[in-house]
C-alpha positions as CSV (number, residue, x, y, z in Angstrom):
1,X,46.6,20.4,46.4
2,X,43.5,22.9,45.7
3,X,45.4,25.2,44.2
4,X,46.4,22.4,41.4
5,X,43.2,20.7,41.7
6,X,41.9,24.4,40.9
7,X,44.2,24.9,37.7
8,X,43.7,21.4,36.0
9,X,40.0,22.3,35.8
10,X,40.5,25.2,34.5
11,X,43.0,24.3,31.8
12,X,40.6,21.6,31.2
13,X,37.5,24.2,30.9
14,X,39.4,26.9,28.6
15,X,41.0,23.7,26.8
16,X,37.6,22.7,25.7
17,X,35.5,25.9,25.3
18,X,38.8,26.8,22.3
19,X,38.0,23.3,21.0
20,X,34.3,24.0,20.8
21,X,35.0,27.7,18.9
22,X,37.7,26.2,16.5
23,X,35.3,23.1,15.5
24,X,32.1,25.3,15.4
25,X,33.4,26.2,11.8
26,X,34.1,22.7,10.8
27,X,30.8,21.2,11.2
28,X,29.3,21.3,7.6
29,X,32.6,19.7,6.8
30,X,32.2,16.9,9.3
31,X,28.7,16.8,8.3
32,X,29.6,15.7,5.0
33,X,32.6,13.1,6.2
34,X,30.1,11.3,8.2
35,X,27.4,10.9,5.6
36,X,29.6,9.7,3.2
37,X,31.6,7.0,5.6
38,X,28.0,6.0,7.6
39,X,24.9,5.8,5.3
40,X,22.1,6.6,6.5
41,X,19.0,3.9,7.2
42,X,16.5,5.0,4.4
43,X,13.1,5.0,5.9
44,X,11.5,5.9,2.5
45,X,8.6,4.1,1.7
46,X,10.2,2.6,-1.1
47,X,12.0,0.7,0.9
48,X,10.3,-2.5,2.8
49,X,9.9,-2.1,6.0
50,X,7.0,-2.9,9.1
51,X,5.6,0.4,11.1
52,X,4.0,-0.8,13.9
53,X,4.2,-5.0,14.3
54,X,6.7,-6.0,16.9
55,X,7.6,-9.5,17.9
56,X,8.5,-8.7,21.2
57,X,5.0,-9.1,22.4
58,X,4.6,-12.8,21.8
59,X,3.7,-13.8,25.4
60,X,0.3,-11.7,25.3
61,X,-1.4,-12.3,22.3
62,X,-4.3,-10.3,22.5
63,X,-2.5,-6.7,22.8
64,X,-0.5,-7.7,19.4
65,X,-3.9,-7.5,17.8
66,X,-3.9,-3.8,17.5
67,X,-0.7,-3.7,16.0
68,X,-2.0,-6.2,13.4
69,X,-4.9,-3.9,12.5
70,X,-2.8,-1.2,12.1
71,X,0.2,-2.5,9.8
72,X,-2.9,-3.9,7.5
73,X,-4.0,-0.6,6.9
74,X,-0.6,0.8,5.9
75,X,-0.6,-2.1,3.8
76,X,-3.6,-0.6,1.8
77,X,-2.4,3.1,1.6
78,X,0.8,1.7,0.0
79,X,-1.3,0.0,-2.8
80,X,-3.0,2.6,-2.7
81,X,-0.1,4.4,-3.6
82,X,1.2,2.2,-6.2
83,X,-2.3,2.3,-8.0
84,X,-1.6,6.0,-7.9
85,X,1.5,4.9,-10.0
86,X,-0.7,2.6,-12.9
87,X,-2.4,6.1,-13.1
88,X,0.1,8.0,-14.3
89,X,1.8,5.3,-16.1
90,X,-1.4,5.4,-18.5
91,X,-0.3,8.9,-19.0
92,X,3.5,8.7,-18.9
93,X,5.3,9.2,-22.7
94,X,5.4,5.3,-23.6
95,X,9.4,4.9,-24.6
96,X,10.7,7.4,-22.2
97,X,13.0,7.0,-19.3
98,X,10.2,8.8,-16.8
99,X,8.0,5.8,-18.4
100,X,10.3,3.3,-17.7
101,X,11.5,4.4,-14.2
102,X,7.6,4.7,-13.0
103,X,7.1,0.9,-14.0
104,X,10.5,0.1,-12.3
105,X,9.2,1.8,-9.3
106,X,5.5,-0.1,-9.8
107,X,7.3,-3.3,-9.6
108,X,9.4,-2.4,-6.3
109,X,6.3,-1.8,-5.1
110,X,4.9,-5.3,-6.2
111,X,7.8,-7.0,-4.4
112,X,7.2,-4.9,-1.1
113,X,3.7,-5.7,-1.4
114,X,4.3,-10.0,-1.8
115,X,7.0,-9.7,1.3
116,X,4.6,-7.4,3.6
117,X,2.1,-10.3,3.0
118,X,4.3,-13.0,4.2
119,X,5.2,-11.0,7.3
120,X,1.6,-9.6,8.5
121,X,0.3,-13.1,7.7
122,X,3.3,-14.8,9.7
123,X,2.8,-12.7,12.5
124,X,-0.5,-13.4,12.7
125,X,-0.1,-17.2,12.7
126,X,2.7,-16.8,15.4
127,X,-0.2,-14.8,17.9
128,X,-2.8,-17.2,16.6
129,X,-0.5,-20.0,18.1
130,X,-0.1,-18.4,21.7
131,X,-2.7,-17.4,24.5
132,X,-5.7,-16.3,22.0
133,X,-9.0,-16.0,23.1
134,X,-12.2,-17.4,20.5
135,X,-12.9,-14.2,19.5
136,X,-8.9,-13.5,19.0
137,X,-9.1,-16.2,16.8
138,X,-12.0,-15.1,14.8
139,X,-10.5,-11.9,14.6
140,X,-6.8,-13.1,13.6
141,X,-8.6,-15.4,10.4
142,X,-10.5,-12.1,9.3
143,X,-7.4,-10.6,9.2
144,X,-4.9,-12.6,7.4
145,X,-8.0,-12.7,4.6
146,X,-7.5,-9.1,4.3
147,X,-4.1,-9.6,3.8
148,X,-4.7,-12.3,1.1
149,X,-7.1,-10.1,-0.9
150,X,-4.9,-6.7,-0.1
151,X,-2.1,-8.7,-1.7
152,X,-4.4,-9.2,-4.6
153,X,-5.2,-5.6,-5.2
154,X,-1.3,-5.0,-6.0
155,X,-0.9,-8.0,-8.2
156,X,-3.8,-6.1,-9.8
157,X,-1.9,-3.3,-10.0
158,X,1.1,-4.7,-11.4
159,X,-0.7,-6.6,-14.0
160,X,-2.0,-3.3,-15.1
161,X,1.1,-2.0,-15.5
162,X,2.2,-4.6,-17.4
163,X,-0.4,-4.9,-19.6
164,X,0.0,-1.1,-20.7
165,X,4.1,-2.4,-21.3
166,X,3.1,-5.0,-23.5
167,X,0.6,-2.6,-25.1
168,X,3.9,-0.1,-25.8
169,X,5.9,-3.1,-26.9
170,X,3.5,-4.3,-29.2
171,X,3.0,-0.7,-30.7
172,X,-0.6,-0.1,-29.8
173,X,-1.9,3.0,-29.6
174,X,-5.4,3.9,-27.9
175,X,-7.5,6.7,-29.5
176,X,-8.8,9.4,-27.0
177,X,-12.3,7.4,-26.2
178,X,-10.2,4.4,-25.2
179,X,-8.2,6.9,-23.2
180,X,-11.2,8.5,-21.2
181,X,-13.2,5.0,-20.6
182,X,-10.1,4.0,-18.9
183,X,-9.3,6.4,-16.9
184,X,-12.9,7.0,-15.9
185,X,-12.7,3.2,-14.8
186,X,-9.4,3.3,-12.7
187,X,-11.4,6.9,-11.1
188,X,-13.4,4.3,-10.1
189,X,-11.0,1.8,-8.6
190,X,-9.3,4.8,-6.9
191,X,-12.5,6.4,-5.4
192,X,-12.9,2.3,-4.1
193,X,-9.5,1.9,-2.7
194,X,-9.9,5.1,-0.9
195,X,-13.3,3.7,0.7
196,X,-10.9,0.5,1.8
197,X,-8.4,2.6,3.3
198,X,-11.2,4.4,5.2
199,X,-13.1,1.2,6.3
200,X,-9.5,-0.6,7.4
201,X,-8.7,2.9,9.7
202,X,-12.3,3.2,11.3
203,X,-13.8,-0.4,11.2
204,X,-18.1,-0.2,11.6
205,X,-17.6,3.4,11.8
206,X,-17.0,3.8,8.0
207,X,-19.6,3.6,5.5
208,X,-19.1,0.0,4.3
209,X,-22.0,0.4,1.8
210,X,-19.8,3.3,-0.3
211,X,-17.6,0.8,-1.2
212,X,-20.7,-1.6,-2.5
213,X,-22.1,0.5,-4.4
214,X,-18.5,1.8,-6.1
215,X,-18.1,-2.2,-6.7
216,X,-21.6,-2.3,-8.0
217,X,-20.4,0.9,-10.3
218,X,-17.6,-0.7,-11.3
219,X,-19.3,-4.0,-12.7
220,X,-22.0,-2.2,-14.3
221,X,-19.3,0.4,-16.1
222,X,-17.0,-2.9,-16.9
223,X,-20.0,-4.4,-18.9
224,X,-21.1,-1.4,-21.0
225,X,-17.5,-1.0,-22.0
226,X,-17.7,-4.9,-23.1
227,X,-20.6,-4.6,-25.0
228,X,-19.2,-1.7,-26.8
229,X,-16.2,-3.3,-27.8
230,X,-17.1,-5.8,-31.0
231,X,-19.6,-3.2,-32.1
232,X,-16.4,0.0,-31.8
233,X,-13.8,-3.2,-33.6
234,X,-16.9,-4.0,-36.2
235,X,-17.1,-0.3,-37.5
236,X,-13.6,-0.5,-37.5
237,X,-13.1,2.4,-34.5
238,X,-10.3,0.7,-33.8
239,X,-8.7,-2.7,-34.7
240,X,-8.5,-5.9,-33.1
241,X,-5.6,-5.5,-31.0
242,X,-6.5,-2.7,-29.5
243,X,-10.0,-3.8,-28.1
244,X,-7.6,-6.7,-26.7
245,X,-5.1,-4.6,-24.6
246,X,-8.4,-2.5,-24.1
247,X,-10.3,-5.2,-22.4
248,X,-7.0,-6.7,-20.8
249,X,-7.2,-3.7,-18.6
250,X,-11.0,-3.5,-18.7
251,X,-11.0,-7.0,-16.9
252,X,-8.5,-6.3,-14.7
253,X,-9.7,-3.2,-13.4
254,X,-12.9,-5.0,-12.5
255,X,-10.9,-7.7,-10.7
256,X,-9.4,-5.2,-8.5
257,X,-12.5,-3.8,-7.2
258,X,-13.2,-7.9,-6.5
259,X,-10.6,-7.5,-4.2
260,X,-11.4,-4.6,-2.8
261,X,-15.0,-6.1,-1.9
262,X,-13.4,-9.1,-0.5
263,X,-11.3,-7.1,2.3
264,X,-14.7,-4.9,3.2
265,X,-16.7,-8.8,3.5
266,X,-13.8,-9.2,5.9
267,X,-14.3,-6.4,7.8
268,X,-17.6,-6.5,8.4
269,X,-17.7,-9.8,9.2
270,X,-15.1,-9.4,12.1
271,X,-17.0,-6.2,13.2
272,X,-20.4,-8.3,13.1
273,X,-19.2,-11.0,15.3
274,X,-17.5,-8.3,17.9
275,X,-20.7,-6.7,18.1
276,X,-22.4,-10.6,19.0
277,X,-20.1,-11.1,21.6
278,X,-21.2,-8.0,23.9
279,X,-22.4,-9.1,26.7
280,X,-26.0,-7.9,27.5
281,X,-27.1,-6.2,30.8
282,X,-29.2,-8.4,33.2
283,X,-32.8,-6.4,33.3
């Protein structure tokens, strides 16, 4: 009985060492059968999905807080990155398929953007509806304003976009000063949305009054442009329809930054009121 104990797992060893070196030489091939029959998840960030919120922490609302914080600010790096996109769309060869594809892509973006909103802010109300302390409370409202106004910034973003479409549809053409004025104003915007993504990821720690003084910037830029404009259509710089898709973008540039304003207010405000609640020290 050892003996054929003994032999059944040997044939069994040598039976499946020989399966292992005959299949070693079939694995790209397998590879590629499995690819094809199973598709993969994407995980691109093209794709809508949630990093860190998980509804499987219901029962203790305050430690889904954290996770909160975090999803909003991977909520502003991804309009963040689909600002990036406006950018080079200003840039892009107006009629091409790269033009087009980059404003398919902006508008993906714009969809993600509405549907992240519904879910941070539903979330939110869900933890806001459990075991939440005052100050949970206070926090949670702060919060789903920064996702109201975050929201914002990409409709912002997509209305650019659009705006420069209708500009190619329409057959307007800037000259090279309309050209640098804009994209000296959406420098702007960027250098402010990469102030928001700093003061979302480090809270008081961040220097709030950067982003201020960008807005300030920003509004001050926005009305020399304005004033220029009748005086640059008068002397016939350009014509009327131009200063039109011109100030289109003007406007909403400057709206943007509104926005971007109205998220710091919110997070300064939640970090003020932390700070009241500390407790002092008896002396």
């Amino acid at each position: 009985a050892t003996t054929v104990s003994f032999s059944l797992a040997l044939f069994h060893s040598i039976f499946n060492v020989c399966n292992v070196l005959i299949m070693i030489w079939f694995i790209k091939f397998y590879e590629k059968i499995v690819t094809t029959v199973i598709k993969q998840k994407s995980t691109s960030d093209e794709e809508f999905q949630l990093k860190f919120i998980n509804t499987g922490m219901m029962a203790a609302s305050e430690l889904n807080l954290p996770q909160a914080r975090q999803e909003i600010v991977v909520y502003a790096e991804r309009v963040r990155r689909m600002f990036g996109m406006v950018q080079n769309l200003l840039h892009e060869k107006e009629g091409s398929e790269a033009y087009s594809k980059l404003y398919s892509r902006i508008e993906k973006y714009e969809q993600i953007c509405d549907r992240m909103e519904i879910e941070i802010a539903s979330f939110l109300n869900k933890v806001v509806s459990g075991r939440l302390s005052y100050d949970g409370k206070l926090q949670v409202n702060a919060m789903l304003t920064m996702v109201t106004e975050i929201e914002s910034i990409g409709d912002s973003c997509y209305n650019l976009a659009r705006t420069l479409v209708r500009k190619q549809e329409a057959g307007v053409k800037f000259n090279d000063e309309i050209m640098s004025n804009i994209d000296a104003l959406l420098a702007l915007d960027a250098d402010a949305l990469d102030s928001l993504v700093a003061v979302l990821s480090k809270g008081e720690n961040a220097d709030i009054i950067a982003t201020y003084n960008k807005e300030n910037e920003i509004n001050n830029f926005r009305n020399q442009l304005r004033s220029a404009n009748m005086e640059n259509i008068n002397t016939h710089m350009y014509n009327y329809q131009e200063g039109i898709y011109y100030m289109d973008i003007v406007a909403e540039a400057e709206s943007l930054s509104d926005y971007i304003v109205n998220v710091v207010d919110a997070v300064k405000q939640q970090s003020h009121h932390n700070k009241s609640h500390i407790p002092t020290q008896c002396q």
